[in-house]
N, C-alpha and C positions, 0 to 999 in steps of 0.2 A: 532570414538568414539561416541559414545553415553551416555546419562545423566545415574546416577544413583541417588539417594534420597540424596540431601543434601550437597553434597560435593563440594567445591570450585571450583574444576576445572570440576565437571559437571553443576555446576551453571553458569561459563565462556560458556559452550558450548551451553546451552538454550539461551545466551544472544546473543553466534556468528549466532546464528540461528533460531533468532526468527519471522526475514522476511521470510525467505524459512517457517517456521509454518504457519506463519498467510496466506500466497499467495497460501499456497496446495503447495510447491512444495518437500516435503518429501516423501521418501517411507512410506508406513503402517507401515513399524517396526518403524525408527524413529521419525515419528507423536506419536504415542502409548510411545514410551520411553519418549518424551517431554512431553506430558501429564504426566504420571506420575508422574516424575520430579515436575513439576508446580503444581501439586495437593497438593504435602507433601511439596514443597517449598515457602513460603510464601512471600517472595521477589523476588523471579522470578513470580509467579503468579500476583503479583503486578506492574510488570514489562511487562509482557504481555498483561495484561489488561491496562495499559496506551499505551501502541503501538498500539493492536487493537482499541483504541477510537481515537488514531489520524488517523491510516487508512481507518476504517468508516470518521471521518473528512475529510479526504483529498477527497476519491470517493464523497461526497456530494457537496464539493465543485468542482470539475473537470470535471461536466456536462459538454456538448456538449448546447450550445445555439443558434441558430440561426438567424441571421441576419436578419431583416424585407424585405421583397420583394422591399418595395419603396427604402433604402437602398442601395442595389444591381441594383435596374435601374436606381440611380443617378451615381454609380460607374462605370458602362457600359456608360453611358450618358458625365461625365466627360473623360472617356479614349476617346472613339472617338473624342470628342471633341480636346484633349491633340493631335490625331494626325493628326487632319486637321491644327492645326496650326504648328505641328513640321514642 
């Protein structure tokens, strides 16, 4: 099923499906009916728009950071260390 303008259990379905929207992973038809849907719908659109700003939030948050170099050869430094004495 797919949304139509308005109606509660097309409103239900924008909402079971609003991660597959925001991630791409819909067909073009489906994307296109959810749009519409959330355009005439004001509470699902409101609804969308607070879940895309926590998953913008969440990717800024979920960077890859990298360990300083000195770090990592105190970590190499202590392992061997660990198995000259084991």
């Amino acid at each position: 099923m797919t949304p139509s303008n308005g109606d509660e259990e097309s409103c239900c379905w924008v909402i079971d499906h609003l991660q597959e929207f925001l991630h791409g992973e819909m067909s073009e038809q489906e994307a296109d009916a959810f749009r519409r849907h959330i355009a005439a719908c004001e509470s699902c659109m409101d609804e969308a728009d607070m879940e895309a700003a926590v998953s913008r939030a969440l990717r800024r948050c979920n960077r890859t950071v990298a360990a300083p170099m000195q770090l990592r050869t105190r970590v190499v430094q202590m392992q061997v260390s660990y198995r000259w004495q084991a």
